[in-house]
C-alpha positions in Angstrom: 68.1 -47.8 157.0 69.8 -48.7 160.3 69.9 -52.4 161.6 70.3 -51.9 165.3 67.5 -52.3 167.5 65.8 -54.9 165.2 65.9 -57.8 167.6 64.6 -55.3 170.5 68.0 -55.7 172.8 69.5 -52.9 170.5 72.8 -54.5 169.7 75.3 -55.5 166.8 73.5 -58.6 167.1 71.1 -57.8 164.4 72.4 -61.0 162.5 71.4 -63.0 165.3 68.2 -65.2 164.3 66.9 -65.1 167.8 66.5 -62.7 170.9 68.4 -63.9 173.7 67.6 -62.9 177.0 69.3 -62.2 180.2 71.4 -65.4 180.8 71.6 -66.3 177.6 68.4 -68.2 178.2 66.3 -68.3 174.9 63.2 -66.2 174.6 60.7 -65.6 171.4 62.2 -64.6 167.9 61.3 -61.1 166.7 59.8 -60.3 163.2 62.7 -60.8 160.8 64.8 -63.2 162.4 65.1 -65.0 159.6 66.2 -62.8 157.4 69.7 -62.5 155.7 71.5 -59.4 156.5 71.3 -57.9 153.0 67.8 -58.1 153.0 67.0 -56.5 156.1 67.5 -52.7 154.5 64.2 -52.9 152.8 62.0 -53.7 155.9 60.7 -51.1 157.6 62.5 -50.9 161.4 58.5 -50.3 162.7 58.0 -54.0 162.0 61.3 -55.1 163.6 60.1 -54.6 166.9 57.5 -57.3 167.0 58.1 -60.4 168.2 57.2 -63.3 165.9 53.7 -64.4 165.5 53.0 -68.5 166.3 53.8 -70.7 163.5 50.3 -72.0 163.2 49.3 -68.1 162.1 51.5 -67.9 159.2 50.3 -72.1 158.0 46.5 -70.5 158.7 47.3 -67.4 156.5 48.6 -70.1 154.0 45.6 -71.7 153.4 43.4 -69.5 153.6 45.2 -67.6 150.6 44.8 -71.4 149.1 41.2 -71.1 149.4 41.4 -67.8 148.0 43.5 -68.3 145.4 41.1 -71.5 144.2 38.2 -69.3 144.2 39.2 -66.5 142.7 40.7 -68.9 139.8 38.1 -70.5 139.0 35.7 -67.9 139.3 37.2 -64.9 137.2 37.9 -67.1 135.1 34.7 -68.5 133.8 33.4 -64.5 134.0 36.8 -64.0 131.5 35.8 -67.3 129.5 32.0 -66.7 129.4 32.1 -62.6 128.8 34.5 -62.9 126.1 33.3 -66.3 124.2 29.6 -65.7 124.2 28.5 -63.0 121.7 25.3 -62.5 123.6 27.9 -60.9 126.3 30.1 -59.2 123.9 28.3 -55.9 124.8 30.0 -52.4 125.6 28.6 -52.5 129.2 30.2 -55.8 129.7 33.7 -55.0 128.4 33.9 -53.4 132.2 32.9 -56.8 133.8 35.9 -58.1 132.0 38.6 -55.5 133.0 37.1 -56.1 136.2 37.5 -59.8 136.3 40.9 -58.9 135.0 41.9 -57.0 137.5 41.0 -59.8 140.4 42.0 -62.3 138.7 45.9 -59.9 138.8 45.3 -59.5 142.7 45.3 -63.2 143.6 47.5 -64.6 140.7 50.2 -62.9 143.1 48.9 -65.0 145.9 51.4 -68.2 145.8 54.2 -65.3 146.8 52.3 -65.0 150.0 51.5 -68.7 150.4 55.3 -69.6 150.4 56.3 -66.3 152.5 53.9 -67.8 154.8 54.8 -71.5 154.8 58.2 -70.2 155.0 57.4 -67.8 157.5 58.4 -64.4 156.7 60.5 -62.9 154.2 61.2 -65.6 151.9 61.3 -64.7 148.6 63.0 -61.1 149.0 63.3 -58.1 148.1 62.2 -59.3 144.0 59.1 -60.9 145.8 57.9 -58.5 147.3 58.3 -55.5 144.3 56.7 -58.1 142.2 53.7 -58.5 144.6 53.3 -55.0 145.3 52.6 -54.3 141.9 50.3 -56.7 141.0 48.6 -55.4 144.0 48.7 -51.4 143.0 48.2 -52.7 139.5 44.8 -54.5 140.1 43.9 -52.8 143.2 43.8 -49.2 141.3 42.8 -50.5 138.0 39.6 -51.9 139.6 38.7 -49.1 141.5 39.0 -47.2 138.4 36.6 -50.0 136.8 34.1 -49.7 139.2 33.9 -45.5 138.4 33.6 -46.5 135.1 30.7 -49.3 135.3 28.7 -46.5 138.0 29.0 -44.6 134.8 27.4 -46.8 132.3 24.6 -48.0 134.8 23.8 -44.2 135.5 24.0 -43.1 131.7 21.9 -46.6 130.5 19.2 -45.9 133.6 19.2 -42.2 133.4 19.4 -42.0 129.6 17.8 -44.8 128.1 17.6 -43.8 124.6 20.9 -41.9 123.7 22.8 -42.8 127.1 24.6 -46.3 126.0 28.2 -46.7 125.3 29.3 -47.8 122.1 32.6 -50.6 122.2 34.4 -48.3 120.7 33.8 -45.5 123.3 34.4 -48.2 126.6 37.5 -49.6 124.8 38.7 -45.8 125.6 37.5 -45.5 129.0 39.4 -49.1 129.4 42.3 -47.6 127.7 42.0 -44.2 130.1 41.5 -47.0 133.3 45.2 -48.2 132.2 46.7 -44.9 131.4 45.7 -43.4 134.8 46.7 -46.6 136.6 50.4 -47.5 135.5 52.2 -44.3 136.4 51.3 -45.1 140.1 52.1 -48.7 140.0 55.3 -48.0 138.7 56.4 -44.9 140.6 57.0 -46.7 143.5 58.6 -49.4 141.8 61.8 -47.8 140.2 61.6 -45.3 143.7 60.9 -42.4 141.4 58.1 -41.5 144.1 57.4 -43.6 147.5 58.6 -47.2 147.6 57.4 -50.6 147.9 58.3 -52.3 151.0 57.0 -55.4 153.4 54.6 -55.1 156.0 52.3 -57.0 158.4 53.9 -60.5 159.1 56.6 -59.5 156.4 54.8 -61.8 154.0 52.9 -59.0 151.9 54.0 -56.2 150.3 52.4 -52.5 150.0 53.7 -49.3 149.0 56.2 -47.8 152.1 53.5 -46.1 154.4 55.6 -45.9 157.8 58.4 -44.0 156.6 58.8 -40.2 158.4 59.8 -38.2 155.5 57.9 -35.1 153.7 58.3 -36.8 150.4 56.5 -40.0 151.6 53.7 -37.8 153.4 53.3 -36.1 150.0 52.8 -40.1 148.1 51.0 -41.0 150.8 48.3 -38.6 150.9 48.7 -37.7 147.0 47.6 -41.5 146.0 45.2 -41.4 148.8 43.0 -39.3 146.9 43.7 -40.2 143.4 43.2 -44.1 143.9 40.7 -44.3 146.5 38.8 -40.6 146.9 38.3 -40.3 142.9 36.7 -43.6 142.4 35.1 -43.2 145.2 33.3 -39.7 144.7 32.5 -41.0 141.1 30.6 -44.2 142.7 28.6 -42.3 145.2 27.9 -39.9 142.8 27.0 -41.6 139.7 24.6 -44.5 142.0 23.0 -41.4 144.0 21.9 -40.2 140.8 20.9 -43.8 139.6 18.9 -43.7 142.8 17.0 -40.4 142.8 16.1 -41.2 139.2 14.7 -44.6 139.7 12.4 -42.9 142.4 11.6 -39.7 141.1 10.3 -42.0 137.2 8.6 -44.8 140.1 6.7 -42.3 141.7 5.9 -40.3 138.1 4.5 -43.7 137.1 1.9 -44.0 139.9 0.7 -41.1 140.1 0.5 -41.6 136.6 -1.3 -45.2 136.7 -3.6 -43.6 139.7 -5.2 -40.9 137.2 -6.3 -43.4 134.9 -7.4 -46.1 137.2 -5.0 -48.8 136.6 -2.8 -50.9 138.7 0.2 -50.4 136.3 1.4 -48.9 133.2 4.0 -51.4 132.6 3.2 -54.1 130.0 4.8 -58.1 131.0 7.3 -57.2 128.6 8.7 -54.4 130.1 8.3 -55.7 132.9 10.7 -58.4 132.2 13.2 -56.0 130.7 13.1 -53.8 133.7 13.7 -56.7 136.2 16.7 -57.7 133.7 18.2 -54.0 134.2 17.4 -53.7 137.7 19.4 -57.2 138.8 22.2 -56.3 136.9 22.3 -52.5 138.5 22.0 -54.2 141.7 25.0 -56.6 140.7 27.0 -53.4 139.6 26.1 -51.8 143.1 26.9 -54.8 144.8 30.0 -54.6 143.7 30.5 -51.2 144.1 29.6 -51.4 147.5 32.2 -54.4 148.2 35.2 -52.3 146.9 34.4 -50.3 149.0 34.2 -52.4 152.1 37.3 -54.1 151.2 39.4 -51.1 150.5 38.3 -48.6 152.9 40.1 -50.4 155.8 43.6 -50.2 153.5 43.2 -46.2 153.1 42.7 -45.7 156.6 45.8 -48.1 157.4 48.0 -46.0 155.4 46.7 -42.5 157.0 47.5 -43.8 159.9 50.6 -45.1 159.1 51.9 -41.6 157.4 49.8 -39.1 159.7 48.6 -40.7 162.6 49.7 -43.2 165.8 52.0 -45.6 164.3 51.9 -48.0 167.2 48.5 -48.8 166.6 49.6 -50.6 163.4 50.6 -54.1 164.7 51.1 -56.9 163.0 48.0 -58.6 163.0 46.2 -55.9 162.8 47.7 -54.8 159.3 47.1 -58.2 158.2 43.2 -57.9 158.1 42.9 -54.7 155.3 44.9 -57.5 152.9 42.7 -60.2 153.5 39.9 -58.1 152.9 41.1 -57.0 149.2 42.0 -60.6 148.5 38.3 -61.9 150.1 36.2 -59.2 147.5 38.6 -60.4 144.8 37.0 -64.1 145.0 33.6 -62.7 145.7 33.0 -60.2 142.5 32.9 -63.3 140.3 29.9 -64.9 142.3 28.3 -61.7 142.6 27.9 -61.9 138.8 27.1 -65.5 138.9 24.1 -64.7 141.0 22.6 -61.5 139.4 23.4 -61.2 135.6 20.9 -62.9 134.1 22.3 -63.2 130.6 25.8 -64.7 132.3 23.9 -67.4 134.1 21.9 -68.3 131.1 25.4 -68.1 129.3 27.0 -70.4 132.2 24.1 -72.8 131.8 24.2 -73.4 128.1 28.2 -74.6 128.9 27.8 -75.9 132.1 24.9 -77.6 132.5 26.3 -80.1 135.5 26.2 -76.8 137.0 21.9 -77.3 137.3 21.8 -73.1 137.0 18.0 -73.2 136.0 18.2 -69.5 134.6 14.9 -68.9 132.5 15.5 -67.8 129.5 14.2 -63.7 129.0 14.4 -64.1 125.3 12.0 -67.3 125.2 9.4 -65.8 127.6 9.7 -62.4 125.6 8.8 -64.2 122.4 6.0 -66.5 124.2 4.2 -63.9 125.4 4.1 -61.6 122.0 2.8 -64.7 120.2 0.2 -65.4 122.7 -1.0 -61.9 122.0 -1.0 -62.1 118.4 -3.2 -65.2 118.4 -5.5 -63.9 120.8 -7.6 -61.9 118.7 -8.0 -64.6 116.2 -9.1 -66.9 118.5 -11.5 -64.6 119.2 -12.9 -64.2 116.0 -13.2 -67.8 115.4 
């Protein structure tokens, strides 16, 4: 890659760590002015013609990828701790929630790379930096898309097939294994430059697989894992939750009209009842989820169209910026999703934690209550 024109006076003076003027007077730095020379081959000359962003941008970046980073610790972690210690979680279904968490917890443990880019605004740590943070990135960012396919799958096989429709571990320690299989080759493609490359972008303190280069070859990556990490997930989500949808509906409406035949109010005993509320908050946890993956990455895919196919100079710096905070935002949030809608995890949270004051009934309890209640009644009747 050429260094001229990276200081936008187009000289020799590429080395230069600031753009001087006419007079020599000093005017404002450009994007990479302090970078060593040997490092400037791997930026992408697009992001050379900017002029610096403020100091106080790249310190408020900083901490709020310290925030972030403290969230997402703490709270994929105790989903990680808490799914895998308490047997009551040890379930197939829930051996998802744990690749998930895995996955986020990947995407922010790259974080301190950007904190001290940032602090040390730009490219500080390099060329190794930023391959290292690009595929933590492609590795968590892909493997949880993946992961969310995969838990639309369960929630529409236990809804829709109640009976014979539930994964054994043995069968979601495959699909894992498939998650893995399908995600690596794309992580790593770019890393060893086989196909498409990693490169910086935005304020030159993240990292992303090379979207701005001109070339046929980087179209064809571009648009190739376009639709094999982003539009297969994604058509497997809407798919799979659609169907979860219309069968909810079609066996709601089948039970009223049912319960309106035979002059009754419901044909669901308290039981079921509580069973069914059980299922639905953890669907609506799964879509939840679901529905923030897609939120967060959504803004990325279009970035990168744009970037190979479309209008590069609407890609400025801060604009690039707000597609990585995004990923890094839902990252901290999945945990807390969980925290708020899976019953069993709460109870779970509140046996260990109790200075947490949760207050999660226990299902189990109730359940148990209620069936001994019944078997007394009649004998109280009797009496």
């Amino acid at each position: 890659m050429r260094l001229l024109n990276w200081t936008g006076v187009g000289a020799p003076s590429a080395l230069q760590s600031r753009v001087m003027g006419s007079g020599g007077v000093e005017t404002m730095h450009r994007l990479g002015w302090n970078v060593p020379p040997d490092e400037l081959i791997h930026i992408p000359e697009h992001w050379l013609k900017y002029t610096e962003p403020p100091a106080s941008m790249h310190f408020l970046l900083g901490l709020i990828y310290i925030g972030f980073f403290i969230m997402a610790l703490i709270g994929n972690g105790l989903v990680l701790w808490v799914f895998s210690a308490a047997k009551s979680l040890r379930t197939a279904s829930n051996m998802f929630v744990v690749n998930l968490a895995f996955c986020d917890f990947m995407m922010m443990l790259k974080t301190p790379i950007f904190i001290y880019n940032s602090f040390y605004r730009g490219f500080a740590l390099g060329h190794l930096g930023c391959q290292v943070f690009a595929l933590m990135g492609s590795l968590s960012g892909i493997g949880a898309g993946m992961t969310n396919a995969f838990i639309a799958y369960d929630r529409y096989t236990t809804i829709t097939r109640p009976f014979d429709g539930k994964l054994t571990r043995t069968k979601a320690f495959v699909m894992i294994l498939v998650v893995w299989l399908y995600t690596i080759p794309w992580a790593v493609m770019p890393l060893i430059e086989v196909w498409g490359r990693y490169a910086p972008e935005g304020y030159l303190t993240a990292c992303s697989f090379d979207y701005l280069t001109n070339t046929f070859d980087n179209h064809m990556f571009v648009g190739t894992i376009f639709f094999c990490s982003y539009c297969v997930p994604m058509s497997m989500i809407i798919y799979f939750y659609s169907k979860i949808v219309s069968t909810v509906f079609n066996h709601e409406k089948a039970l009223r009209e049912q319960a309106k035949k035979m002059n009754v109010d419901s044909l669901r005993s308290n039981q079921n009842q509580g069973n069914q509320t059980a299922e639905v908050r953890i669907a609506k946890a799964a879509i939840t989820i679901c529905f923030l993956f897609v939120a967060s990455w959504t803004p990325y895919a279009v970035l990168a169209l744009i970037g190979a196919f479309g209008d590069q100079s609407v890609l400025t710096p801060g604009v690039t910026m707000i597609p990585a905070c995004a990923c890094k935002f839902v990252a901290c949030l999945d945990p807390y999703v969980y925290a708020i809608s899976h019953p069993r995890y709460r109870q779970e949270l509140q046996k260990r934690l109790p200075w947490l004051a949760i207050k999660e009934p226990n299902e189990d309890a109730k359940s148990t209550a209620t069936g001994a209640t019944q078997n007394e009644q009649p004998q109280d009747q009797k009496a």
